[in-house]
N, C-alpha and C positions, 0 to 999 in steps of 0.2 A: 486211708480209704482211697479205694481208684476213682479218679472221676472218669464218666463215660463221656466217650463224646461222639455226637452224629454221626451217622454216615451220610455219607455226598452222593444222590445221585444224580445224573444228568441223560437229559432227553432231549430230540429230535421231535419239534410239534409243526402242527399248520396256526400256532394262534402268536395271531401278528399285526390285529387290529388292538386298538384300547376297548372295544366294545369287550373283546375276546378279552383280554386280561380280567375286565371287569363280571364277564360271566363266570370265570371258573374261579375268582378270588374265591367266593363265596364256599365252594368246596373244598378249598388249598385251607380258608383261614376253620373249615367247621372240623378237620381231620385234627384231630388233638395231637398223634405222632407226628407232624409235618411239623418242626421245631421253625424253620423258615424257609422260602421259596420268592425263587426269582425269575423272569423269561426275560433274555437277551433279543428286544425284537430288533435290534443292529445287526444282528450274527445271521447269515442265510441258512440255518436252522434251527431259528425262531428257540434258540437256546431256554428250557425248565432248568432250573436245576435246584435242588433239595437235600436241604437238611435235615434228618428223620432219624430217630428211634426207634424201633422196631416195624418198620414198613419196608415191605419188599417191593422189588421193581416193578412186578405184574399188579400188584395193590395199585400201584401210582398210575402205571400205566391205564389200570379199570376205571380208575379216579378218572382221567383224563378224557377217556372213550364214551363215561358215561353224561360230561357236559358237552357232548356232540364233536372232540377232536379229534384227532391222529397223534400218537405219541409213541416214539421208539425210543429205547434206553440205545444211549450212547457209552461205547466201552472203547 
């Protein structure tokens, strides 16, 4: 049997506070295909990046726009 594994995507945000982490945790951890998520606020493009299951980029990106951010997929 194959096992599946995530795909990786990675975004471009404005959330760079802990406030910020702490408002859109709540939609990262309630998306059941988001397997895991992290934001690099070290990195000067406040680095998302995600491990997912059947979630496309424009989903995550909707995710992101609809707790009040900016999110561009990074390719």
């Amino acid at each position: 049997m194959k096992k599946l594994f995530p795909q990786v995507f990675v975004f471009k945000t404005n959330i760079n506070q802990e406030e910020d982490i702490l408002k859109i945790t709540f939609r990262m951890d309630e998306e059941e295909r988001i397997k895991r998520w992290t934001i690099d606020r070290s990195d000067c493009d406040n680095v998302l990046r995600i491990e997912s299951h059947n979630l496309q980029p424009d989903e995550i990106i909707e995710l992101v726009n609809q707790a009040g951010y900016q999110c561009e997929e990074l390719v």
